[in-house]
C-alpha positions as CSV (number, residue, x, y, z in Angstrom):
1,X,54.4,68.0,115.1
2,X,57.2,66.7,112.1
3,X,60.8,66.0,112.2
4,X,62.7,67.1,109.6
5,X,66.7,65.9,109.6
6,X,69.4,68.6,108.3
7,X,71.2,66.5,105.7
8,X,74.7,67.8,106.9
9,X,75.0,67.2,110.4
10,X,71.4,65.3,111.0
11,X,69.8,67.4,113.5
12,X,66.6,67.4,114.0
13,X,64.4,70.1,113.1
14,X,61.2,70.4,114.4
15,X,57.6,72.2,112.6
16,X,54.4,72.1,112.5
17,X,51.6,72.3,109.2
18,X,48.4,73.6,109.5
19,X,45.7,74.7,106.6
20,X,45.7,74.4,103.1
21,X,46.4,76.9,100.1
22,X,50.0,78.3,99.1
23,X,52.8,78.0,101.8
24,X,53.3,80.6,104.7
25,X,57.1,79.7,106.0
26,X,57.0,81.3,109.6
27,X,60.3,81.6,111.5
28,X,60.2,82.5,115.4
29,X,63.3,85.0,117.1
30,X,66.3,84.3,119.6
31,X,65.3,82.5,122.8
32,X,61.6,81.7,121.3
33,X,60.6,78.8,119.9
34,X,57.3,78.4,116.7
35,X,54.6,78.6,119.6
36,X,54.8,82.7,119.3
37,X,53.0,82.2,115.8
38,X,50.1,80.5,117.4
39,X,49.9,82.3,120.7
40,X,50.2,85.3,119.8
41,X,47.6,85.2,116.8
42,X,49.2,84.8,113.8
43,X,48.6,81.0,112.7
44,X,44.8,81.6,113.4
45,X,44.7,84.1,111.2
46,X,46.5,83.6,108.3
47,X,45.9,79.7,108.4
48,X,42.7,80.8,106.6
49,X,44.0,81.6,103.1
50,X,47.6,79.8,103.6
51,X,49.6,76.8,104.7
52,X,51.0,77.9,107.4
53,X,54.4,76.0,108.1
54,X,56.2,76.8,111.8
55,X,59.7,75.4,112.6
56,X,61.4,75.6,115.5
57,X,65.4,76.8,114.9
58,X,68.5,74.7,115.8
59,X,68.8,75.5,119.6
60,X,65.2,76.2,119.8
61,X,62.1,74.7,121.0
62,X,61.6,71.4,120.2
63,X,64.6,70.8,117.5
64,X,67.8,69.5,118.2
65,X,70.0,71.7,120.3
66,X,73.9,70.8,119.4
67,X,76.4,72.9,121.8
68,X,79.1,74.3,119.8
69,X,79.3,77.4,118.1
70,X,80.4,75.8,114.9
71,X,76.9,74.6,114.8
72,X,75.2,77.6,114.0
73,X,76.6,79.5,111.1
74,X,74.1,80.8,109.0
75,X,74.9,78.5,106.0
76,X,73.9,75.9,108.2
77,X,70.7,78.4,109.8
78,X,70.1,78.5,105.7
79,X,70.4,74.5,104.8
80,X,67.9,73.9,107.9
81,X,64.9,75.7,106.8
82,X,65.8,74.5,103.3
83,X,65.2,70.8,105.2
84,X,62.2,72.1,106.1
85,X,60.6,73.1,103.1
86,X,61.6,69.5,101.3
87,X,60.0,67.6,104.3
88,X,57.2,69.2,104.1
89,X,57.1,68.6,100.7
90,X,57.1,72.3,99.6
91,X,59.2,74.0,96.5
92,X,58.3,77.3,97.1
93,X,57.0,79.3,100.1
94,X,56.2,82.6,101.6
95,X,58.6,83.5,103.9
96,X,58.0,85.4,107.0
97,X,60.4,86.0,110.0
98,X,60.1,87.9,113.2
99,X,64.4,89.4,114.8
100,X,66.8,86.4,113.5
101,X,64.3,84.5,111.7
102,X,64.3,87.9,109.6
103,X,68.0,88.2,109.2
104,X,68.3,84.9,108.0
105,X,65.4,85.2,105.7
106,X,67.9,87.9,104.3
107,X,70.6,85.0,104.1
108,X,68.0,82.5,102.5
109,X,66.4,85.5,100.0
110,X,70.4,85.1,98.6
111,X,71.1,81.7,98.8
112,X,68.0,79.8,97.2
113,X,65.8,82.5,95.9
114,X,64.1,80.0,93.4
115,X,62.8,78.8,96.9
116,X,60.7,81.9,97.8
117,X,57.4,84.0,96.5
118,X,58.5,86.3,99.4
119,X,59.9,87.8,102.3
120,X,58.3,89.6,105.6
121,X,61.1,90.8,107.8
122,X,59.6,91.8,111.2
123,X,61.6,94.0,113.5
124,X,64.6,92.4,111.4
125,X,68.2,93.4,110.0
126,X,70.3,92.4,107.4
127,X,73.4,92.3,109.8
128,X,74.4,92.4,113.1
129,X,76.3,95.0,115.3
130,X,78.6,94.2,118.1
131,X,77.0,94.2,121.5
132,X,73.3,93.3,120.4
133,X,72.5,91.0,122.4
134,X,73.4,92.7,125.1
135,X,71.6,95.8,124.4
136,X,68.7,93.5,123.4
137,X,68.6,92.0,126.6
138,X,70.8,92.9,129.3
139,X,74.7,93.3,129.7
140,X,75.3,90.4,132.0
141,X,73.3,87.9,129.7
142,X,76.1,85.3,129.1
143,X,77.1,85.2,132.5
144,X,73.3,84.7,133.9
145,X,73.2,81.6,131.1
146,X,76.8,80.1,132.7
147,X,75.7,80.7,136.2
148,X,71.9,79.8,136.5
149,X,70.8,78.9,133.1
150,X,67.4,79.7,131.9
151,X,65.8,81.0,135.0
152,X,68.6,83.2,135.9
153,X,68.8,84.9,132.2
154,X,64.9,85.0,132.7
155,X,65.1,86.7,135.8
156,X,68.1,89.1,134.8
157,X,65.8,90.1,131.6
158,X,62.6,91.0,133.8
159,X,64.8,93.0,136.0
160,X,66.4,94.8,133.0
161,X,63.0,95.4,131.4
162,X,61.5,96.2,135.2
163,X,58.4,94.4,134.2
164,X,57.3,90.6,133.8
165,X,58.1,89.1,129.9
166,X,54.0,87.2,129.0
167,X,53.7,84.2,129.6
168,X,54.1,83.4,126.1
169,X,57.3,84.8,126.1
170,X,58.8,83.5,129.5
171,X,57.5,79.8,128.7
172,X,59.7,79.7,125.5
173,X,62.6,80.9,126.7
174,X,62.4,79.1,130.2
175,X,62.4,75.9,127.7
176,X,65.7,76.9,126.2
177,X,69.0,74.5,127.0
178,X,71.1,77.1,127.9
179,X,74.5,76.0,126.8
180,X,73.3,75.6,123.6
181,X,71.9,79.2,123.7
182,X,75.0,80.3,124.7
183,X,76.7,79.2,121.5
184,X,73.8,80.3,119.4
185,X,74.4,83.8,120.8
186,X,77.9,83.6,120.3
187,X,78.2,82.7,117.0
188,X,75.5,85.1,116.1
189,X,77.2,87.7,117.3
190,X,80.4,87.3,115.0
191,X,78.3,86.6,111.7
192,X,79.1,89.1,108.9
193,X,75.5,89.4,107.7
194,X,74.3,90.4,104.7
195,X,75.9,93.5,102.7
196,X,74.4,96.7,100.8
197,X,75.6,95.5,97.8
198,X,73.9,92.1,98.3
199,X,70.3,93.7,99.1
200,X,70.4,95.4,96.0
201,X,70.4,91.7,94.2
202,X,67.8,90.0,95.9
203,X,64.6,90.9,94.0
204,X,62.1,89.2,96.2
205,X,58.8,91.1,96.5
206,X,59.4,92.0,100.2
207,X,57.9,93.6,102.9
208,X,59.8,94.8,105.9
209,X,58.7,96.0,109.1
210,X,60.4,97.4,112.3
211,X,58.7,99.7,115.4
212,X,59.8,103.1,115.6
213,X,61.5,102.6,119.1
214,X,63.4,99.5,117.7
215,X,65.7,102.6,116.5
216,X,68.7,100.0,115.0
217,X,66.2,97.7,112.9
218,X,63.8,100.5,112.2
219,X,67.0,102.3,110.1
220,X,68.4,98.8,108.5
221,X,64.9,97.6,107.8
222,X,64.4,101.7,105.7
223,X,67.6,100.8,104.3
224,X,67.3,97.6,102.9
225,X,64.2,98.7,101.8
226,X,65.4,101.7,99.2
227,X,68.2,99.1,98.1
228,X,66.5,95.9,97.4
229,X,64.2,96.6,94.3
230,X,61.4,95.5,95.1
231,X,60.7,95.8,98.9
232,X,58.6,97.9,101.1
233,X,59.2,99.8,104.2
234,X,56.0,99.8,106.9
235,X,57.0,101.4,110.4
236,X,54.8,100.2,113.0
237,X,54.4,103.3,115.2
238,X,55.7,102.8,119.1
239,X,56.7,99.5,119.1
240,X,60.2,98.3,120.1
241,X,61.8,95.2,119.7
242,X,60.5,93.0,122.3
243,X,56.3,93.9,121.2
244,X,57.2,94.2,117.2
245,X,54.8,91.2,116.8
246,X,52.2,92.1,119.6
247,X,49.3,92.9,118.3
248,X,48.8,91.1,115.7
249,X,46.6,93.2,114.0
250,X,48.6,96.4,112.7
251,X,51.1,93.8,111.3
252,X,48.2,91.8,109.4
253,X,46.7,94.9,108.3
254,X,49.8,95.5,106.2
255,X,51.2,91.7,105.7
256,X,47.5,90.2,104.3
257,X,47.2,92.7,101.6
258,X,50.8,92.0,100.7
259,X,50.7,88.3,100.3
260,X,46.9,89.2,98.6
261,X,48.7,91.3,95.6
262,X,51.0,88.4,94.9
């Protein structure tokens, strides 16, 4: 594992670098941390014909976790995988992200496109509507993080979902600070996001994918796909939200030959 240091506000930003060939920039969701990528199959796989760069967001993981709100506006979201990409030593990367780490792909794709060969949103959107979260994960999610913390959100989440989250899953969120999580959600929930008339200027190749029961993202992801010139649509049939990465396979059918064409 590297440190990289935000410039700004010096927090520390934590990734990992595996393999060797052009750079694969891969950005986790809400709650997770860069582990998903390697557990769930993607680093093995694509580390064959790519560098394959994982960070860990502010509030996530391994990185710093500041506690106010303030600290995670999506300019600053933006600056940190910029940070990155310079301590890694990389000028230009793929870009792939999975929920958030899409929607600020969209924010990046904008603010330093001379940074990018390309951009994979998974199960992303380019903006978010009021009362996400919630939907995403239960009603009662802020009060669970005030009350109990992790566990309790954890254990409000399975209930919602009435099943167990894998073990992948549960580990990453269970290693969440949870008043830093709380501001992260905050925040995110008041960010203006990306508009229509901004997709139609970003003219990254792009590839955007969402699961047909992920309703919301499935209709932004079509969207931004017929607005941005040169972006693709791929539905990935009976997937919601929560499995839009799991498995791995459908999603590297389409995402190999993709990054193979460029």
């Amino acid at each position: 594992m590297a440190i990289a240091l935000n410039p700004h506000d010096g927090v520390e930003l934590a990734y990992d670098s595996v393999g060797e060939g052009t750079p694969l920039l891969l950005v986790h969701g809400s709650a997770l941390s860069k582990a998903i990528w390697r557990g769930f199959g993607y680093s093995k796989a694509l580390r064959e014909s790519y560098r394959i760069i994982t960070m860990d967001l502010r509030g996530h993981g391994r990185s710093g976790k500041p506690l106010t709100r303030e600290d995670y506006v999506m300019p600053t979201l933006v600056s940190d995988v910029l940070a990155v990409l310079d301590a890694a030593g990389v000028q230009q990367a793929h870009y792939g992200g999975y929920s958030v780490g899409a929607r600020l792909g969209f924010s990046l794709a904008l603010a330093a496109p001379e940074r990018l060969l390309s951009f994979t949103s998974l199960g992303g959107t380019f903006r978010i509507q009021p009362g996400s979260i919630g939907r995403l994960f239960f009603p009662e999610y802020d009060a669970a993080l005030g009350s109990g913390g992790m566990p309790a959100f954890v254990e409000g989440w399975e209930g919602a979902m009435a099943r167990p989250l894998d073990a992948q899953t549960r580990a990453a969120f269970l290693a969440n600070n949870a008043v830093a999580l709380r501001s992260y959600f905050a925040q995110t929930e008041t960010e203006p996001g990306v508009t229509e008339a901004d997709l139609a200027t970003i003219t990254l190749p792009s590839l955007l994918m969402a699961g047909t029961e992920d309703r919301a993202r499935w209709a932004d992801s079509r969207l931004a796909a017929e607005l941005m010139p040169h972006a693709r649509f791929v539905e990935l049939p009976g997937r919601n939200h929560g499995n839009t990465l799991i498995p791995a396979g459908p999603v590297l059918d389409e995402w190999l030959p993709f990054l193979r064409e460029l």
